[in-house]
N, C-alpha and C positions, 0 to 999 in steps of 0.2 A: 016261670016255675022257680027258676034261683031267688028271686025279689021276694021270697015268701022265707026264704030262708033265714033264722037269728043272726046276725052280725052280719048280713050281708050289706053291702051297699055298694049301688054301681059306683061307674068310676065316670069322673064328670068328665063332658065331651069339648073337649079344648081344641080351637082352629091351631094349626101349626105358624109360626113367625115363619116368614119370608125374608127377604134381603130386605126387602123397601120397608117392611113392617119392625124390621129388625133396625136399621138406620133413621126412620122417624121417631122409633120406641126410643133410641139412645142421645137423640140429639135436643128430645124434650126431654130426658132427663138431665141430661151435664147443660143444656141452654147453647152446646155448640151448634154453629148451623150445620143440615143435612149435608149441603156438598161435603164441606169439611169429613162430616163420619164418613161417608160412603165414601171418602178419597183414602182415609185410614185403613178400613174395612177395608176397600181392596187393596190397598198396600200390604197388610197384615196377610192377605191369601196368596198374594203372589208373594212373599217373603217365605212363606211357611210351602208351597209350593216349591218354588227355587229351593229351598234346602234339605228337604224330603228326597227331591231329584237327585240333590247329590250325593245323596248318603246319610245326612244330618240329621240330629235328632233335634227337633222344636219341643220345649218344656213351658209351659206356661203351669206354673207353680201351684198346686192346687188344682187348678183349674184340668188343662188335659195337655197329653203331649203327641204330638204325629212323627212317626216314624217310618222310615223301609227295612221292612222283612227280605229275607232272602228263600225262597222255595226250590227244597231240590227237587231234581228230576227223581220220577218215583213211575211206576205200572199201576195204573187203573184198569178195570173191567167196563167194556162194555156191557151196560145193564140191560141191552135186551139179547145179545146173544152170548152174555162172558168171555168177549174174546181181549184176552187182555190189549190193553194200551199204552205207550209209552209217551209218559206227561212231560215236556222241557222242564226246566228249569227256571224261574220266574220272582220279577221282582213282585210287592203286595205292600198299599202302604196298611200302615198302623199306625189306631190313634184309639190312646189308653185315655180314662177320667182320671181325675185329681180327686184327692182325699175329700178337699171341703167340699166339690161337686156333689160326691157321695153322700157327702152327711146332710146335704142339704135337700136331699133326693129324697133321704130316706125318714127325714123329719129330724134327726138330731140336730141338726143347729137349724137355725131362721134365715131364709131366704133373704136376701137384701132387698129393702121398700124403694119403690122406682115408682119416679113420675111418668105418669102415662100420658 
């Protein structure tokens, strides 16, 4: 019914990158070998892991930053018989996008061409 609609146009069905798809995608682009990226790649997760733990804010500039939030203790309802609850207190990580990510999302600026 929508596909009949003026302006419309689906949205194309794209598989999701994977680690392995993500560390072969990047190691034929820069020509490094796989071990190598996938030994960065997880160096880069436990880095940004380890520092999140402790409080740290991770900024990759543009790009995106992971952080920990702090949740206070707050009363919730039980949704099926409203009896209130009492929610602890909780840490939550958070991880914002970067500017160019956005612009590159949204069609303002051009994605970077990568060897596939």
């Amino acid at each position: 019914m929508a596909r009949n609609l003026p302006g419309f146009q689906p949205q194309r069905r794209v598989h999701p990158v994977n680690k392995t798809e993500l560390v072969e995608t990047v190691a034929t682009h820069t020509g490094i070998a796989k071990s190598t990226v996938a030994e960065v790649l997880g160096g880069f997760e436990d880095v940004v892991l380890d520092s999140v733990a402790k409080g740290e804010k991770v900024t990759v500039t543009g790009f995106m930053s992971f952080e920990q939030v702090q949740r206070k203790a707050r009363t919730a309802r039980n949704p099926q018989t409203g009896e209130p609850i009492q929610v602890k207190a909780s840490k939550a990580p958070k991880v914002s996008i970067g500017a160019s990510f956005k612009k590159v999302v949204r069609g303002e600026e051009k994605a970077p061409r990568i060897n596939r």
